[in-house]
C-alpha positions as CSV (number, residue, x, y, z in Angstrom):
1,X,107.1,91.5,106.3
2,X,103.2,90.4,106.7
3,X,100.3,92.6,106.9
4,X,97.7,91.3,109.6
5,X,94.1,92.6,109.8
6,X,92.3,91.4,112.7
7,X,88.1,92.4,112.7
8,X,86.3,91.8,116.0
9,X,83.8,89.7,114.6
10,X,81.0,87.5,115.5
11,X,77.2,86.4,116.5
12,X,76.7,89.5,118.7
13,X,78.6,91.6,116.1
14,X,78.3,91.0,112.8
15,X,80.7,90.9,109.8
16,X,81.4,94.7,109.3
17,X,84.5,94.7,110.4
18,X,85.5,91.8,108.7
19,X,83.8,93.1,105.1
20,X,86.4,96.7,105.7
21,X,89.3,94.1,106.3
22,X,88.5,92.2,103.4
23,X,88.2,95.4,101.3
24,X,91.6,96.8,102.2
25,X,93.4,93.1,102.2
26,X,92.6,92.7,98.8
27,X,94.2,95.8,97.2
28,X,96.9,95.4,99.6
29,X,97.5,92.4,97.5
30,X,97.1,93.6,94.2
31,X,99.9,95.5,95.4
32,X,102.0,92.7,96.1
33,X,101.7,92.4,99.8
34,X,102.0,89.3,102.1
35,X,98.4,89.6,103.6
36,X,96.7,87.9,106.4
37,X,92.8,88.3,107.9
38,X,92.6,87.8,111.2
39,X,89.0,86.7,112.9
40,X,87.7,86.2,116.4
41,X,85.3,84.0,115.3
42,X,85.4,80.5,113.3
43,X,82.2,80.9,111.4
44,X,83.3,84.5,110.4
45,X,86.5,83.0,108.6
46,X,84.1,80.4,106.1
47,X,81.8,83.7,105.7
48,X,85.3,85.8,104.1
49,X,85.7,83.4,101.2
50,X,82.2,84.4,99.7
51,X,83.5,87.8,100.1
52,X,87.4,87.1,98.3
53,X,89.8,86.1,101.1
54,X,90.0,82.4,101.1
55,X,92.3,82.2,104.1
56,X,91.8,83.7,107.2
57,X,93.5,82.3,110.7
58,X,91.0,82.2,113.9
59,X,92.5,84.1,117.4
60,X,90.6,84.3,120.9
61,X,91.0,88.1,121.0
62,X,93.4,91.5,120.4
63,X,95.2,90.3,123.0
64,X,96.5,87.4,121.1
65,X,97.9,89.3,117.6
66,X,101.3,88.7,118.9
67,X,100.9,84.7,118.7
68,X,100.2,84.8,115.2
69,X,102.3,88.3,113.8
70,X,106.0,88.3,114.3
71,X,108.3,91.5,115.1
72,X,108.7,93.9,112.2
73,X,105.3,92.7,110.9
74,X,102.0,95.6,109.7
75,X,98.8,95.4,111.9
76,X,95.5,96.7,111.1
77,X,93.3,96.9,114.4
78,X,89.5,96.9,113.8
79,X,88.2,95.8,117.1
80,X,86.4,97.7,120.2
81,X,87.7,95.4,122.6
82,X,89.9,96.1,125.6
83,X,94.0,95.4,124.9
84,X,94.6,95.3,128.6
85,X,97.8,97.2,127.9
86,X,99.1,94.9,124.8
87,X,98.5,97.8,122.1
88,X,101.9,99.6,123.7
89,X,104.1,96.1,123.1
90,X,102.6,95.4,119.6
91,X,103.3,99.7,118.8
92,X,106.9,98.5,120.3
93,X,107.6,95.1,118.2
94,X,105.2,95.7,115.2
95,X,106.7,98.1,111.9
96,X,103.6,100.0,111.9
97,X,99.9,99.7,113.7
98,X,96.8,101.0,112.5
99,X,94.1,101.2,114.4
100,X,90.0,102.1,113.9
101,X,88.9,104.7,115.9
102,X,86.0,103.4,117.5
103,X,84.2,107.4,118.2
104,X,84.9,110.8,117.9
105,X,86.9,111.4,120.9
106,X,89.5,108.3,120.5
107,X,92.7,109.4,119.6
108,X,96.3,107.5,119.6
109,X,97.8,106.1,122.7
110,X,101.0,104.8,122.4
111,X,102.0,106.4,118.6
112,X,99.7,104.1,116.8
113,X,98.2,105.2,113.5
114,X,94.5,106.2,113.5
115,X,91.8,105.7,110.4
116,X,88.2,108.1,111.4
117,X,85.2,109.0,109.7
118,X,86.3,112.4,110.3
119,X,89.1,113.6,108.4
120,X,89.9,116.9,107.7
121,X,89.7,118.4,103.5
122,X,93.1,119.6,104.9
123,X,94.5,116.8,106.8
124,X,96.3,114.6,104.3
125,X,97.7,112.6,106.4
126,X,94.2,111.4,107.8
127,X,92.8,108.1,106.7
128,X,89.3,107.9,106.3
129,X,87.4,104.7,107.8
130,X,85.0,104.5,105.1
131,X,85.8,101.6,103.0
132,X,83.8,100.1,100.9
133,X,85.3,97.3,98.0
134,X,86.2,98.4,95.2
135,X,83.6,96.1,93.9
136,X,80.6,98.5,95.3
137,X,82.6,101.3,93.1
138,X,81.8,99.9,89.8
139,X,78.6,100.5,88.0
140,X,75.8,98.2,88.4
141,X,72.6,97.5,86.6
142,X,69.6,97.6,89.1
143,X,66.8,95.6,89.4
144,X,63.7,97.0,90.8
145,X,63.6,95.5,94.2
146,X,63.3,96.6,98.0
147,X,65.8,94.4,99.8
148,X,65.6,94.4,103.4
149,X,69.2,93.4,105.8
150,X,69.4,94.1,109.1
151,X,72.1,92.6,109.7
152,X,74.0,89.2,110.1
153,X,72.0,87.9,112.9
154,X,68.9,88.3,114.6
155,X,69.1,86.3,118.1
156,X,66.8,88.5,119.9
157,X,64.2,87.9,116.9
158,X,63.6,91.4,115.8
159,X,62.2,91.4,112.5
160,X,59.3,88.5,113.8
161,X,58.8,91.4,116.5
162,X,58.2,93.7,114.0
163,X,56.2,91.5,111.7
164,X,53.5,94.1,111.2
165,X,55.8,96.7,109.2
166,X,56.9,94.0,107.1
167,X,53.7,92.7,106.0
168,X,52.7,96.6,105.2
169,X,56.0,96.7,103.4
170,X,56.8,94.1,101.3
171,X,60.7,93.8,100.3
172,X,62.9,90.7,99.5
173,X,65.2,89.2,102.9
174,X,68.5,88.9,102.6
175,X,69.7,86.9,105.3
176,X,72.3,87.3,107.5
177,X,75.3,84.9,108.1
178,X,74.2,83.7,111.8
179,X,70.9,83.3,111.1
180,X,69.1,80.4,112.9
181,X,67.8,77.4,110.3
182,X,64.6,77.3,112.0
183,X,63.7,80.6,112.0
184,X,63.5,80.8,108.1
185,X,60.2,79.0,107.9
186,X,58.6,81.9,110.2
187,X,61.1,85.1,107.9
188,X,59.0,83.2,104.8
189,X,55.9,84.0,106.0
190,X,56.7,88.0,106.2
191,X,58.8,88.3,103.1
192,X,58.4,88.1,99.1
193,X,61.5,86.3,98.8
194,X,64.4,84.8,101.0
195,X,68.3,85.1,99.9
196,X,70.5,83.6,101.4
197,X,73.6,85.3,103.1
198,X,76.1,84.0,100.0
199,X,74.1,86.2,97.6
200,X,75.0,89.5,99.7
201,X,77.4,91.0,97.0
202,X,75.2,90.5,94.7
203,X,71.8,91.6,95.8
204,X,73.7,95.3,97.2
205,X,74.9,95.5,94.0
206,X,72.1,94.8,92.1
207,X,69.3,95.9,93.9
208,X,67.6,99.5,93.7
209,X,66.8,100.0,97.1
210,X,68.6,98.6,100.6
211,X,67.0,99.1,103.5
212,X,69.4,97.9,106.8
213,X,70.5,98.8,110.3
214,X,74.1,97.9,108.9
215,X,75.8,101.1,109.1
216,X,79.1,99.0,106.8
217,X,75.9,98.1,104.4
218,X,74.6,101.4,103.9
219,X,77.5,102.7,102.6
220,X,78.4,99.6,100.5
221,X,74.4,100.0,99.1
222,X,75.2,103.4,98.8
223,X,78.4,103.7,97.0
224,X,76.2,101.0,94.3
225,X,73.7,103.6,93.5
226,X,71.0,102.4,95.5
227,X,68.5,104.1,97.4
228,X,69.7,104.0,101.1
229,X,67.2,103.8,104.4
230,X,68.9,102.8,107.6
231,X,67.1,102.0,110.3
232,X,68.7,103.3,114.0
233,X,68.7,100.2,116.3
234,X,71.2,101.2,118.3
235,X,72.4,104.6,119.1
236,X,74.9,105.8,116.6
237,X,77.7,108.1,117.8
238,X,78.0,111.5,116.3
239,X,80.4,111.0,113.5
240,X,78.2,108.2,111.9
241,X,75.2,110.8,112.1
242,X,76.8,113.6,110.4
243,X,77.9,111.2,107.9
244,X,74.4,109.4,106.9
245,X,73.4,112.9,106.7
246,X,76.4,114.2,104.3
247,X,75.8,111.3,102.0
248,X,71.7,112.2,101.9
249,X,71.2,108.4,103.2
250,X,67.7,108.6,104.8
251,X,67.7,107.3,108.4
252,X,64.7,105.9,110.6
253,X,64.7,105.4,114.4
254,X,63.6,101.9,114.9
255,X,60.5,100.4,112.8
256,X,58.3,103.1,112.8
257,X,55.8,102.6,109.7
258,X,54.3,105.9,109.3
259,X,58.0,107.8,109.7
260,X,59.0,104.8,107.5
261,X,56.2,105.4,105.1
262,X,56.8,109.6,105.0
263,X,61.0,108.3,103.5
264,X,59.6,106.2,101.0
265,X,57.6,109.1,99.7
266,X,60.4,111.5,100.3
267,X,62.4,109.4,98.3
268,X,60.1,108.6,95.2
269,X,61.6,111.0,93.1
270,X,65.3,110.5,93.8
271,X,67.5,109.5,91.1
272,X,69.8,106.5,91.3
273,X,73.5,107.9,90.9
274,X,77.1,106.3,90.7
275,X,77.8,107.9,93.9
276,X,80.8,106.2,95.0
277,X,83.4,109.3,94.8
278,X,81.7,110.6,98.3
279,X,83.4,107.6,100.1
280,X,87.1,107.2,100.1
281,X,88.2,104.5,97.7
282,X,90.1,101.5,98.7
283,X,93.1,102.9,96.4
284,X,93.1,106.2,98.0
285,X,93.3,104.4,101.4
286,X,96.2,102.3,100.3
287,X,98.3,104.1,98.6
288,X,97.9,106.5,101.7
289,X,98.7,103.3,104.0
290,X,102.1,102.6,101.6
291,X,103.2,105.4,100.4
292,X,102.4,107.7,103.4
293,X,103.9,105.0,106.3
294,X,106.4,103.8,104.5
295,X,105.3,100.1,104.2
296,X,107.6,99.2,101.0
């Protein structure tokens, strides 16, 4: 039996998905287990091995687990797309399937197994969707520094749109994996410092304040100690809210300097915590994912 992650993944998208895969893949094989990552993207699968997976395999879309995973196998779905109906044959020839819920309302179709934000003190069955590696978890010495990600790319240039609120608030920029090469001469002109995206572990773990419009970020920034401001690019559904809120991370609708400049003040005072026991740990998840569904 194999275990098969696939993250929806790419320029338009991001590595989130593929950061939560890597996450849970790795403790699955501390545990023994006969992993796999499975990308969408080709670029996404040489960004993984900075992360700790130095093998992933590349597929077109969800539609195409089925030429890679083999009857009896585990799949992990983390992936918005469409199945076009293949989700009820993979719950048929698959041992198990897991699947992200992608909002508050989506709920299992055809018996597969569903992880949310949302999960009940009660429910103990649930399984959160919060994953952060365990690497985030550990304690961390912080540097003084304002790092600002927004994400792993920036095709419609939005921080040189913005270059304003940058130059009024200087912070270090990390990059993100589909950056464009000639667009770094221009990000150098608005920024202390440029990082480049292989530094990401590092700089979230070691930095004392992240800001980002990376929702998977925030919470990885967040479990590390580090002062949190996310800024809201794109409309977050309602679980997402009530979760930056539970966890106190300080949110900002677009680059608005003087709302921007009232957090910073807000949060002058705050003390930097190990704050990782508010998100579910990656060996609460498992264990919950072996023991639970009967994986052995």
């Amino acid at each position: 039996m194999k275990i098969y992650y696939y993250a929806y993944t790419g320029h338009k998208y991001g590595l989130d998905r593929a950061r939560r895969g890597v996450a849970i893949l790795r403790k699955l094989k501390q545990e023994g287990f006969d992993t796999m990552l499975l990308v969408n993207d080709f670029r996404a699968g040489l960004a993984v091995k900075d992360l700790g997976i130095p093998e992933s395999i590349h597929i077109e879309t969800v539609q195409d687990i089925d030429a890679v995973a083999k009857i009896g196998d585990v799949v992990i779905i983390d992936s918005p797309e469409d199945d076009h109906g293949r989700l009820v044959k993979y719950c048929s020839d698959f041992k198990k399937v897991f699947r992200f819920a992608e909002h508050d309302e989506d709920k299992s179709i055809h018996g597969e197994i569903m992880l949310t934000i949302d999960c009940k003190d009660d429910d103990e069955n649930c399984i959160s969707s919060l994953i952060v590696d365990d690497i985030y978890c550990q304690e961390h010495k912080k540097e003084d520094k304002r790092v600002f990600f927004l994400g792993d790319s920036d095709a419609d240039k939005t921080i040189l749109s913005n270059a304003t609120f940058f130059k009024e608030n200087p912070m270090e920029l990390l990059l993100g994996h589909y950056f464009y090469v000639k667009y770094e001469s221009d990000l150098e002109k608005l920024f202390t410092t440029l990082h480049e995206s292989d530094e990401y572990v590092d700089l979230i773990c070691s930095s004392s304040h992240i800001v980002t419009s990376s929702f998977q970020t925030a919470l990885e920034a967040y479990a590390t100690g580090a002062k949190v401001t996310f800024i809201e690019l794109k409309k977050l559904n309602r679980e997402q809210k009530k979760l930056l809120e539970l966890l106190k991370i300080t949110s900002v609708i677009g680059f608005n300097n003087n709302n921007y400049n009232k957090v910073l003040y807000k949060e002058g005072e705050a003390k930097i915590g190990y704050r990782c026991v508010n998100i579910e740990k990656n060996r609460d998840i498992i264990k919950k994912l072996i023991k639970n569904y009967d994986l052995l």
